[in-house]
Backbone as ProteinMPNN parsed JSONL, in Angstrom:
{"seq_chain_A": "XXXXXXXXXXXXXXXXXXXXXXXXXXXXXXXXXXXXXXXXXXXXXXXXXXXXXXXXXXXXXXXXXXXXXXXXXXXXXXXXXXXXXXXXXXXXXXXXXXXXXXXXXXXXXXXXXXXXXXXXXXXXXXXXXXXXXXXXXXXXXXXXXXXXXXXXXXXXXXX", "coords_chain_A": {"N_chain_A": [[7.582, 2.587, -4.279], [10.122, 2.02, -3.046], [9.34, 0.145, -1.038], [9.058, -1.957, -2.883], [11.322, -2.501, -3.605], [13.008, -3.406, -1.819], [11.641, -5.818, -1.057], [10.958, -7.202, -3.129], [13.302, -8.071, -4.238], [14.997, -8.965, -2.307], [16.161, -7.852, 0.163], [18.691, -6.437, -1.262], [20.65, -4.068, -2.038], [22.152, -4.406, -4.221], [21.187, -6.166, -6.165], [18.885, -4.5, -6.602], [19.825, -2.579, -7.986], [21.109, -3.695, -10.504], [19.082, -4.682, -11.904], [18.095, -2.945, -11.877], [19.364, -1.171, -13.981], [19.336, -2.876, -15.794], [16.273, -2.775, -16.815], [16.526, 0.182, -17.545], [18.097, 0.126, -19.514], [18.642, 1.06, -22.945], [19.335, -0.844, -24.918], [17.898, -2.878, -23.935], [15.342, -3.152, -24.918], [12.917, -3.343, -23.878], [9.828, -2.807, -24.28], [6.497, -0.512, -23.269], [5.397, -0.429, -20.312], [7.371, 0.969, -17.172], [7.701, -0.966, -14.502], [6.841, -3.288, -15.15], [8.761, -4.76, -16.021], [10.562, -4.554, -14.49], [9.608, -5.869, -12.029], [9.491, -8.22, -13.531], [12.256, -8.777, -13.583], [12.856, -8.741, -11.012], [11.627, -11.697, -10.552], [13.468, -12.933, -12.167], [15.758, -13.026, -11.338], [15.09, -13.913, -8.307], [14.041, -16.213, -9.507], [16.626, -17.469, -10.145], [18.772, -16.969, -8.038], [17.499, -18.615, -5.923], [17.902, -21.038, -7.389], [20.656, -21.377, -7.345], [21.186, -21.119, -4.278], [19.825, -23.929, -3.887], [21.69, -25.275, -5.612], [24.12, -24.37, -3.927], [23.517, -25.311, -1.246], [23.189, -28.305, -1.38], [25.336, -29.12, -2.113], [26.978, -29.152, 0.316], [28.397, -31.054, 2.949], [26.643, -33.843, 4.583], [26.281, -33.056, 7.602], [26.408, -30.684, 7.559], [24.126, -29.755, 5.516], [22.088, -30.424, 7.493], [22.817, -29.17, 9.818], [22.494, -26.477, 8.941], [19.881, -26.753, 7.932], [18.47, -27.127, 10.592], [18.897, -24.698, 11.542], [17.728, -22.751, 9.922], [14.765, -23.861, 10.048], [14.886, -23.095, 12.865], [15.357, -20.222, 13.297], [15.855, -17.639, 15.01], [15.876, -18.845, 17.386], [17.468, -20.828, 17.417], [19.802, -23.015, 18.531], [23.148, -24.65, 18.552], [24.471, -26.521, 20.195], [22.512, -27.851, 21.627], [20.352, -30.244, 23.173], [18.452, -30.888, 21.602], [19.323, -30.018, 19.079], [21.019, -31.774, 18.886], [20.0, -33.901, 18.796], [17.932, -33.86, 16.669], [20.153, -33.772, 14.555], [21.164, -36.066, 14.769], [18.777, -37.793, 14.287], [17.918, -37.279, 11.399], [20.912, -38.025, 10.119], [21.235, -40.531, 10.777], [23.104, -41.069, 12.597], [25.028, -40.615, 15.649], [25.958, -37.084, 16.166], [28.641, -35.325, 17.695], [29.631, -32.74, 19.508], [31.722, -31.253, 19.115], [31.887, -31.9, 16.149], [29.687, -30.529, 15.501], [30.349, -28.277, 15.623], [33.512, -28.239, 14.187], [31.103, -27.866, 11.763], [29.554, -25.869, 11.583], [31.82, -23.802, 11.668], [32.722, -24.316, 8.741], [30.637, -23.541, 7.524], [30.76, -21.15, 7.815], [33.261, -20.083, 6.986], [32.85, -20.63, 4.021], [32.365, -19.24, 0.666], [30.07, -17.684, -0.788], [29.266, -16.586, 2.562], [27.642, -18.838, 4.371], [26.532, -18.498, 7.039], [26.731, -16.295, 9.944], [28.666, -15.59, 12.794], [27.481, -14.013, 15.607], [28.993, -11.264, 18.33], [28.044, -12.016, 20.435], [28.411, -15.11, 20.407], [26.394, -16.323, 18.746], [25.004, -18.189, 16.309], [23.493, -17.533, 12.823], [21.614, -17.31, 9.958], [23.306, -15.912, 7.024], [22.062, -15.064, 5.119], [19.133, -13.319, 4.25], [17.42, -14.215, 2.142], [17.797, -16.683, 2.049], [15.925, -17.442, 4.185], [13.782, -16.9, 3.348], [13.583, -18.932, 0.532], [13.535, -21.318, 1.812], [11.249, -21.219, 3.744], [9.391, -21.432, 1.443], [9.811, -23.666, -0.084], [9.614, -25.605, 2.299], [6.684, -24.845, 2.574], [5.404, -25.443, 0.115], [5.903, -28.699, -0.182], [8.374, -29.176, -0.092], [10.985, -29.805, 0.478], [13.464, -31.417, 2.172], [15.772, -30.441, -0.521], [16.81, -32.521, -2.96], [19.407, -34.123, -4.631], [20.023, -35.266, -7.781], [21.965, -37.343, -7.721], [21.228, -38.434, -5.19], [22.824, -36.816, -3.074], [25.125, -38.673, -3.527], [28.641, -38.94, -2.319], [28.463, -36.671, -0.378], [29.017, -37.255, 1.971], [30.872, -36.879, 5.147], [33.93, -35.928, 6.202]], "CA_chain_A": [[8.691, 1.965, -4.969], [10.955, 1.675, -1.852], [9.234, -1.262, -0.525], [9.076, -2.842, -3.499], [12.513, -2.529, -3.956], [13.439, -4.168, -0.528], [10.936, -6.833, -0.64], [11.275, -8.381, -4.213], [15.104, -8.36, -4.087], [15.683, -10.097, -0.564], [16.706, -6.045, 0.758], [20.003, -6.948, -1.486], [20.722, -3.367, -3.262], [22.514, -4.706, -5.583], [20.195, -6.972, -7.566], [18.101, -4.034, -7.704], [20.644, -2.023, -8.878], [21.283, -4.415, -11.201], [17.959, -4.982, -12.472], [17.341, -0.945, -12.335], [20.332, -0.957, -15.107], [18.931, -3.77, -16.955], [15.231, -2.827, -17.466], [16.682, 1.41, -17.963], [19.134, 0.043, -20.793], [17.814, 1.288, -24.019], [19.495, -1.921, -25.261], [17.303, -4.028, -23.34], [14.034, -3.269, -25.878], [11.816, -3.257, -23.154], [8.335, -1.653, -24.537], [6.278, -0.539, -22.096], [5.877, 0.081, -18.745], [8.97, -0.096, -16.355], [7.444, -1.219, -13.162], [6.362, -4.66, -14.733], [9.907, -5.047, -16.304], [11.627, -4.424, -12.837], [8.668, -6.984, -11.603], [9.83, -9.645, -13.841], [13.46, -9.316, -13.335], [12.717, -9.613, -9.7], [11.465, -12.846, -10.522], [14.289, -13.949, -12.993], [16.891, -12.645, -10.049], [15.034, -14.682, -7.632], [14.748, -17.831, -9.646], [18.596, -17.477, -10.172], [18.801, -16.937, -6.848], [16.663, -20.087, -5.606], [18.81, -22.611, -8.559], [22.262, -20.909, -6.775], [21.109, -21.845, -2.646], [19.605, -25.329, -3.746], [22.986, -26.135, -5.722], [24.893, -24.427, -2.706], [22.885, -26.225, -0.415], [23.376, -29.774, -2.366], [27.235, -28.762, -2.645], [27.31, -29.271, 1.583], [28.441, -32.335, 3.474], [25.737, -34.342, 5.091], [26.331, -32.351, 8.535], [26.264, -29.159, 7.078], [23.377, -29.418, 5.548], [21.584, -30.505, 8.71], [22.983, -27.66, 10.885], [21.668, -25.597, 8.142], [18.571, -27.353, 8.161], [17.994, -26.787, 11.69], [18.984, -23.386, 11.697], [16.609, -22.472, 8.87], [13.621, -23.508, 10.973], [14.805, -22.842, 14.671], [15.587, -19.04, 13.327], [16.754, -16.494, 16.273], [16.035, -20.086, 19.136], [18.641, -21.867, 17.395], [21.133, -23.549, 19.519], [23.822, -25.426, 18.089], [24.84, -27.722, 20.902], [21.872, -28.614, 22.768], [20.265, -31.483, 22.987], [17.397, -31.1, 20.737], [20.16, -29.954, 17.832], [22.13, -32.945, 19.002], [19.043, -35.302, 18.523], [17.745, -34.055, 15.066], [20.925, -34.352, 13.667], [21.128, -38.039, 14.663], [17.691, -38.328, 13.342], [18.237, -36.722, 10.006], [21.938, -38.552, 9.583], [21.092, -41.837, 10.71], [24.169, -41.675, 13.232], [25.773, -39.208, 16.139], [27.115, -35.962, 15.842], [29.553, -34.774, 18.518], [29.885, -31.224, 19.459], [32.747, -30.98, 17.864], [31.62, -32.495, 14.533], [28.653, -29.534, 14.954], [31.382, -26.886, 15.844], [33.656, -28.165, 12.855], [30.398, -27.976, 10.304], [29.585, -24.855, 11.673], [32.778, -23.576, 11.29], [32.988, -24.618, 7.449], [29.496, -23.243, 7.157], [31.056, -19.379, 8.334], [34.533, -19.664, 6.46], [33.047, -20.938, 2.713], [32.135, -18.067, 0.123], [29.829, -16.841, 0.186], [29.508, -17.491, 3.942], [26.207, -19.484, 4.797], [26.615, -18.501, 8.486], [27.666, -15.622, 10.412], [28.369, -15.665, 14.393], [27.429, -12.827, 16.37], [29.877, -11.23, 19.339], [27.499, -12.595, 21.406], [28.374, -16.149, 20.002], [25.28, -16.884, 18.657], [24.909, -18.678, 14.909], [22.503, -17.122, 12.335], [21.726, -17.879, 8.482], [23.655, -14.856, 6.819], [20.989, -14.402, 3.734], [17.611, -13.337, 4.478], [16.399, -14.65, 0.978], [17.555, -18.083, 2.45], [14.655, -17.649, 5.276], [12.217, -17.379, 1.776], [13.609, -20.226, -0.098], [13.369, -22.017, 2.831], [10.009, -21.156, 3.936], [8.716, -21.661, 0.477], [10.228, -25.193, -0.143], [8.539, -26.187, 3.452], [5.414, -24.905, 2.077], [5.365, -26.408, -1.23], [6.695, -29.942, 0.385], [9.904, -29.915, -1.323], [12.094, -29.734, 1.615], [15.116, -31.135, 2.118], [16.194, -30.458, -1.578], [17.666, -34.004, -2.892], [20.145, -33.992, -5.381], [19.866, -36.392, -8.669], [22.187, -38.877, -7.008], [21.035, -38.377, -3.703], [23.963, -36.972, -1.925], [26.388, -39.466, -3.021], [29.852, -38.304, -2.093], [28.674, -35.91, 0.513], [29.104, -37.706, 3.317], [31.541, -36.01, 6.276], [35.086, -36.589, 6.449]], "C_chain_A": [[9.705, 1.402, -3.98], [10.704, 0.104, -1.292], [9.336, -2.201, -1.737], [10.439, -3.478, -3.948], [13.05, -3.329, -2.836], [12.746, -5.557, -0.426], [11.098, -7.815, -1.994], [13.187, -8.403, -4.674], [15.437, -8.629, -2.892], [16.485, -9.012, -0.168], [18.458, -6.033, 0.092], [20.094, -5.82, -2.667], [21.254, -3.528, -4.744], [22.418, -5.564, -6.649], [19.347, -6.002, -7.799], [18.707, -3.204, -8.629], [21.101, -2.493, -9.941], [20.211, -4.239, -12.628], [17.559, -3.55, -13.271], [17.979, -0.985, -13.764], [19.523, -1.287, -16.302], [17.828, -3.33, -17.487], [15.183, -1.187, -18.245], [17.612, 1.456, -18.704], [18.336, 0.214, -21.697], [18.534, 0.275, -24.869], [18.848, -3.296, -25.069], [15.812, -4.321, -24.102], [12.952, -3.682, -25.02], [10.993, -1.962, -23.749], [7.647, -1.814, -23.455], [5.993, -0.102, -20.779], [6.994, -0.33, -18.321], [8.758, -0.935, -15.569], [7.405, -2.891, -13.854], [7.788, -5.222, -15.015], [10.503, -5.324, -15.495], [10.553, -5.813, -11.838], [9.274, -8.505, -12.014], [11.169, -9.497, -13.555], [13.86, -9.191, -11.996], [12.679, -10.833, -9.567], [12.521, -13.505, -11.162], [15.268, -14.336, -12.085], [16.513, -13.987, -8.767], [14.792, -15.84, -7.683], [16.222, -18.193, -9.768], [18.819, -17.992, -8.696], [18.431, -18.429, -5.966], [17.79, -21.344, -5.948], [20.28, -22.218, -7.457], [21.807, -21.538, -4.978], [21.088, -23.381, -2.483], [20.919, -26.123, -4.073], [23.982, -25.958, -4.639], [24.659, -25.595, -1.596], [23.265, -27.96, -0.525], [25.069, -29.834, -2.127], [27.814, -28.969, -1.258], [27.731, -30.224, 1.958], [27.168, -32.957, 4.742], [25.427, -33.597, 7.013], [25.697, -30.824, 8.577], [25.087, -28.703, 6.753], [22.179, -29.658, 6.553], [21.83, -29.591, 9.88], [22.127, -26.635, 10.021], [20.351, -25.533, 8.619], [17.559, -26.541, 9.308], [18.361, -25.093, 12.1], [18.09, -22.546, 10.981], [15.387, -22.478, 9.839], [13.433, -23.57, 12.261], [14.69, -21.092, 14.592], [16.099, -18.704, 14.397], [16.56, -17.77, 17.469], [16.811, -20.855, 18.56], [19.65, -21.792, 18.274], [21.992, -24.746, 19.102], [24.101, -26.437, 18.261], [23.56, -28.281, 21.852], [21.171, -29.463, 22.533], [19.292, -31.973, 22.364], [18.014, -30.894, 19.207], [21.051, -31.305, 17.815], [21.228, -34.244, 18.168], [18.541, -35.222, 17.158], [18.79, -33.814, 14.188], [21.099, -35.842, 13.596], [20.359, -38.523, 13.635], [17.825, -38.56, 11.784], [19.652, -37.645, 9.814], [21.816, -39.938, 9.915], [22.094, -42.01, 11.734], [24.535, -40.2, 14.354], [26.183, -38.526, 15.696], [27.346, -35.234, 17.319], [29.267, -33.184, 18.21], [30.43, -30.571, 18.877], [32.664, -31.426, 16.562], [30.883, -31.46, 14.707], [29.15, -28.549, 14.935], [32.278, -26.62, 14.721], [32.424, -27.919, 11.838], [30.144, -27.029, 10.198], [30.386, -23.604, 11.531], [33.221, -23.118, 9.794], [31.747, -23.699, 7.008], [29.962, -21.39, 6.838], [32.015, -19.174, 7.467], [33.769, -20.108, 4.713], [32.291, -19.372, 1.959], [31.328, -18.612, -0.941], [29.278, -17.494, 1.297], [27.851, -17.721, 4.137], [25.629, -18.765, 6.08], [27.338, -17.26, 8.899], [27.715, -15.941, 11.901], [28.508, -14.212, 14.63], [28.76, -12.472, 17.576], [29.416, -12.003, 20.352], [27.833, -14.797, 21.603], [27.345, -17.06, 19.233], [25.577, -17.271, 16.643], [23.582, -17.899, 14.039], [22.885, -17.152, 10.962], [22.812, -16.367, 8.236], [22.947, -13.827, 5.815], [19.614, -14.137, 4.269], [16.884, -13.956, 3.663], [16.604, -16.086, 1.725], [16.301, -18.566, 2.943], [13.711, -18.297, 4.145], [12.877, -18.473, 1.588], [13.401, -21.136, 0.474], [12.006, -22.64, 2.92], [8.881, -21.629, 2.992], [8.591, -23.139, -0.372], [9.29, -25.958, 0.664], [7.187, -26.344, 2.701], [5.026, -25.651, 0.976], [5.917, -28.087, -1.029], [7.833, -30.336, 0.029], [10.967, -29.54, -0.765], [12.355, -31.136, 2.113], [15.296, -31.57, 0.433], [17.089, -32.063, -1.811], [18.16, -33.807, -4.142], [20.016, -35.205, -6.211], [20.324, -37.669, -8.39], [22.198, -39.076, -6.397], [21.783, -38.25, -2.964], [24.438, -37.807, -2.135], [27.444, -38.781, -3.039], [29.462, -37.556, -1.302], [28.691, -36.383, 1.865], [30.605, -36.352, 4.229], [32.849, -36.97, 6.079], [35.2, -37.712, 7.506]], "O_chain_A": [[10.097, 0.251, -4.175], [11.519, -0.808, -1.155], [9.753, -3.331, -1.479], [10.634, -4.575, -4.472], [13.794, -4.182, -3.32], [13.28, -6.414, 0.277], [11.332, -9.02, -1.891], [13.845, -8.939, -5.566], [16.597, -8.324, -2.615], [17.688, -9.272, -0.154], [19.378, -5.678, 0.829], [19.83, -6.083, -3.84], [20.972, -3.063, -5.849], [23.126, -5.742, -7.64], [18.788, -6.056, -8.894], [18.334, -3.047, -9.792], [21.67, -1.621, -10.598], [20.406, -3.872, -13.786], [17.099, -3.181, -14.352], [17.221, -0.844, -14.723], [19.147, -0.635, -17.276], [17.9, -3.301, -18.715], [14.377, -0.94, -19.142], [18.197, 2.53, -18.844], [17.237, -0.327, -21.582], [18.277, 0.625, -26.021], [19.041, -4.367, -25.644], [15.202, -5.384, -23.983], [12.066, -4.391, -25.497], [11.242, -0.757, -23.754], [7.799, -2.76, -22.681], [6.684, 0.814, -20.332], [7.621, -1.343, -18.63], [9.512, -1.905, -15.646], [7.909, -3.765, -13.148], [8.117, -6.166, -14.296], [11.128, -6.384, -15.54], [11.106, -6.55, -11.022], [9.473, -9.503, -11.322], [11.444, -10.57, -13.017], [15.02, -9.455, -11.677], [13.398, -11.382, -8.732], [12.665, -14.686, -10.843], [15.665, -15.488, -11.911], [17.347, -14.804, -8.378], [14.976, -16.647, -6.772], [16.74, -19.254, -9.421], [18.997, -19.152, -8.325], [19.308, -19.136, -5.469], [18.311, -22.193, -5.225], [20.766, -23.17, -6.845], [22.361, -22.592, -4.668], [21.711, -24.066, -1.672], [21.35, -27.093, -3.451], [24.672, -26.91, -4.273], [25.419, -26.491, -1.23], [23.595, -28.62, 0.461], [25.725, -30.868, -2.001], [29.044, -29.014, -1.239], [27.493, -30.957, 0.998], [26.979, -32.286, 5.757], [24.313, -33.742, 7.516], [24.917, -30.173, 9.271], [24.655, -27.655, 7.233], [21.201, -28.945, 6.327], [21.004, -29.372, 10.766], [21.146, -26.063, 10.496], [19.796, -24.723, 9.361], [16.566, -25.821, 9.201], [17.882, -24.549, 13.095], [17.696, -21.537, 11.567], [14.979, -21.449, 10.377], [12.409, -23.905, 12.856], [14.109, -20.508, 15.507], [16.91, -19.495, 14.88], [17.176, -17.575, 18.517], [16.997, -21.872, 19.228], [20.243, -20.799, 18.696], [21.521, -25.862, 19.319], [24.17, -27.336, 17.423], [23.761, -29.111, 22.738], [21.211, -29.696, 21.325], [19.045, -33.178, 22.366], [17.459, -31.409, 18.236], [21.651, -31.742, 16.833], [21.564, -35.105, 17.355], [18.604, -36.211, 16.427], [18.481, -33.627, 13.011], [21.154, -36.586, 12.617], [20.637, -39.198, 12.644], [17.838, -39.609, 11.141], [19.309, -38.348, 8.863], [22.451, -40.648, 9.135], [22.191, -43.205, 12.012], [24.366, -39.033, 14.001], [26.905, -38.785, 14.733], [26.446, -34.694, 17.962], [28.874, -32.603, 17.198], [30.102, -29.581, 18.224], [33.653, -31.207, 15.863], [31.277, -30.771, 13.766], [28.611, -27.663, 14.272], [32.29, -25.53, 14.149], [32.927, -27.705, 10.736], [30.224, -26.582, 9.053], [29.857, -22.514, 11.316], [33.813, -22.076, 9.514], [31.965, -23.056, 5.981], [29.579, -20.654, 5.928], [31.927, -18.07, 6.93], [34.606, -19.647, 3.937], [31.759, -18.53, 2.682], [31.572, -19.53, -1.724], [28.86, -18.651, 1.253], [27.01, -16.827, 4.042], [24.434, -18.48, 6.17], [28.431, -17.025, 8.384], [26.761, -16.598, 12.315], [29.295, -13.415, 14.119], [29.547, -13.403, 17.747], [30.168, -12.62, 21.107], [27.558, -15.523, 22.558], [27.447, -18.282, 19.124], [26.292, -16.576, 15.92], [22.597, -17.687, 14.747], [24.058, -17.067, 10.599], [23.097, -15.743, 9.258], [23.035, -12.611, 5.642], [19.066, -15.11, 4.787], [15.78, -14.355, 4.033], [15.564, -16.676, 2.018], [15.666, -19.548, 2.556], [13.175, -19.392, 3.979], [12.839, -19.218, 2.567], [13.001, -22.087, -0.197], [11.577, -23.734, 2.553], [7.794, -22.075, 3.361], [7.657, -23.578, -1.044], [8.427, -26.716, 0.223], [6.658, -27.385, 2.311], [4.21, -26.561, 1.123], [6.381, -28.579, -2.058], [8.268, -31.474, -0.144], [11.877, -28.981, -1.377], [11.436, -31.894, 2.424], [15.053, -32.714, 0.05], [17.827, -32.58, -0.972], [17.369, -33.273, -4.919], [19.891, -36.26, -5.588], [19.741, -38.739, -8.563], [22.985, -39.983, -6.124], [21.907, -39.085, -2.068], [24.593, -38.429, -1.084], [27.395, -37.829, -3.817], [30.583, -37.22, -0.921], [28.303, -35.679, 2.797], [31.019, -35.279, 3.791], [32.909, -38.185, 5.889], [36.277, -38.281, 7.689]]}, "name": "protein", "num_of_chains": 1, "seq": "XXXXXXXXXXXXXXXXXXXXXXXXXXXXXXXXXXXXXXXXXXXXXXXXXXXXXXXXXXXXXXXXXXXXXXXXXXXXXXXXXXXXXXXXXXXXXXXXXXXXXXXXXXXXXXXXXXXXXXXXXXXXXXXXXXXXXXXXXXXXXXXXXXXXXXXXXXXXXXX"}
């Protein structure tokens, strides 16, 4: 039960705690076994979950979500400023980004709630969600990466 509990809730006790509530409410009219109950509202949790990153995600400015981006699939070798983060942001935006444009996005990325980004003491950048990694990973796989929004990012451009 332990692992299952860590692995279909993105190690986030308190969706299973959540879930535990929901499927051990005798209001909830679950007949039954529990296990598949707590199974599916893994899955409801983590389509929630999924719809909530992509609209976060979508909800970024054209920078943002490109630091993201590249932080998503550089994992623990991401490097913010160097010159391979410098170059696939160009790529991806069609135009430069300054250090300081990746330091402000990064910045915005750490201070919004809930925070996308944490920095280490060490200085180092890292996603702050683990489920992100999945949604991520699973988008890639399925080809449906970089999420595009109905009106394609209009208005998110960068100050």
């Amino acid at each position: 039960m332990h692992h299952f509990k860590s692995t279909a809730f993105g190690h986030r006790p308190q969706f299973f705690m959540a879930a535990m509530g929901a499927v051990l409410s005798p209001l909830a009219g679950h007949s039954g076994r529990f296990e598949p109950a707590l199974q599916q509202a893994a899955r409801d949790q983590q389509a929630q979950d999924e719809a909530q990153m992509e609209s976060d995600y979508l909800g970024l400015k054209a920078t943002e979500q490109t630091l993201l981006w590249r932080m998503l699939s550089q994992g623990p070798r991401f490097r913010p400023y160097d010159a391979e983060a410098l170059r696939f942001c160009r790529e991806k935006l069609g135009r430069p980004v300054s250090v300081q444009q990746a330091q402000k996005a990064l910045e915005s990325l750490r201070q919004r709630t809930p925070a996308f980004v944490r920095k280490s003491a060490q200085g180092e950048y890292a996603v702050k969600d683990a489920a992100m990694h999945r949604w991520f990973q699973g988008r890639v796989e399925g080809g449906r990466w970089p999420p595009a929004s109905p009106q394609e990012n209009l208005g998110l451009e960068d100050d």
